[in-house]
N, C-alpha and C positions, 0 to 999 in steps of 0.2 A: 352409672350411679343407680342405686336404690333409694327407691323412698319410702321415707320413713311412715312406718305402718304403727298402730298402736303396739304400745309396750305395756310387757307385762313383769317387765323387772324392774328392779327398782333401779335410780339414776341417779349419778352421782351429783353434787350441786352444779360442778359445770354443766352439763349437761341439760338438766332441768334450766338454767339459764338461757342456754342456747332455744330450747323449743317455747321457753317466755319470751324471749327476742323475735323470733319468727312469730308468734300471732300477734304481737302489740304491732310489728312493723309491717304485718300483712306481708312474708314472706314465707317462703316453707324448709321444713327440714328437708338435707338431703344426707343419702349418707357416700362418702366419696372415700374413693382409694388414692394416696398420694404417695409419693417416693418409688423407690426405681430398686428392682431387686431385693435384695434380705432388708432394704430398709422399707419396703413398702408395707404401710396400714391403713387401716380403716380410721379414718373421722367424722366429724359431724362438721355440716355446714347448714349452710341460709342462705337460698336464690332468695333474691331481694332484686327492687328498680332502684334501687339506692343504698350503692357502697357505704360511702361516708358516711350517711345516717343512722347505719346498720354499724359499720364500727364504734361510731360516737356513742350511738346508745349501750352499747357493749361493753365499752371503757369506764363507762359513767355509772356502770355496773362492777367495776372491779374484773370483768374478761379481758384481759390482753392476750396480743399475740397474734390475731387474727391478722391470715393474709387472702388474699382476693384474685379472681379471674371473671374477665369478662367475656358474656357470651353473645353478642350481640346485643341487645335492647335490654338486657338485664345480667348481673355479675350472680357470683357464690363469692360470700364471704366465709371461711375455715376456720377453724382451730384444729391444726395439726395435734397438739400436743390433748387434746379433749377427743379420746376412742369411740366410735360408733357402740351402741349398751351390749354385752359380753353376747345374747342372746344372736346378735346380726352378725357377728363375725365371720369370717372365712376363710 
């Protein structure tokens, strides 16, 4: 995982949701690799202490889709289909 460092590109509205999610929930951006082979990319996610709360508020935003892994004492919730900003890619 990388994290998420200041940006100097501009973000798409998912995106800009995602990093207003993480500071209203006191959670952080992260940027993670998902999928297995030619299907594997870059997304954005939110370590958060609270899954649930972190999707609810997300929804309640018009973001769906979000799926989650937990890592002990605190999860990432994802949006697969929302890309890490073009600048991080690799």
């Amino acid at each position: 995982m990388k994290t998420a460092a200041s940006l100097s590109s501009a973000l798409t509205p998912q995106q800009k949701m995602i990093y207003e999610l993480a500071k209203s929930g006191r959670g952080s951006v992260e940027f993670l690799d998902v999928g297995r082979g030619e299907h594997r990319r870059s997304c954005l996610g939110i370590v958060t202490e609270n899954i649930d709360a972190c999707l609810e508020r997300a929804a309640a935003r018009g973001l769906h889709g979000g799926r989650f892994a937990v890592m002990g004492l605190r999860g990432v919730v994802y949006w697969p289909d929302v890309p890490t900003p073009a600048e991080y890619t690799h």
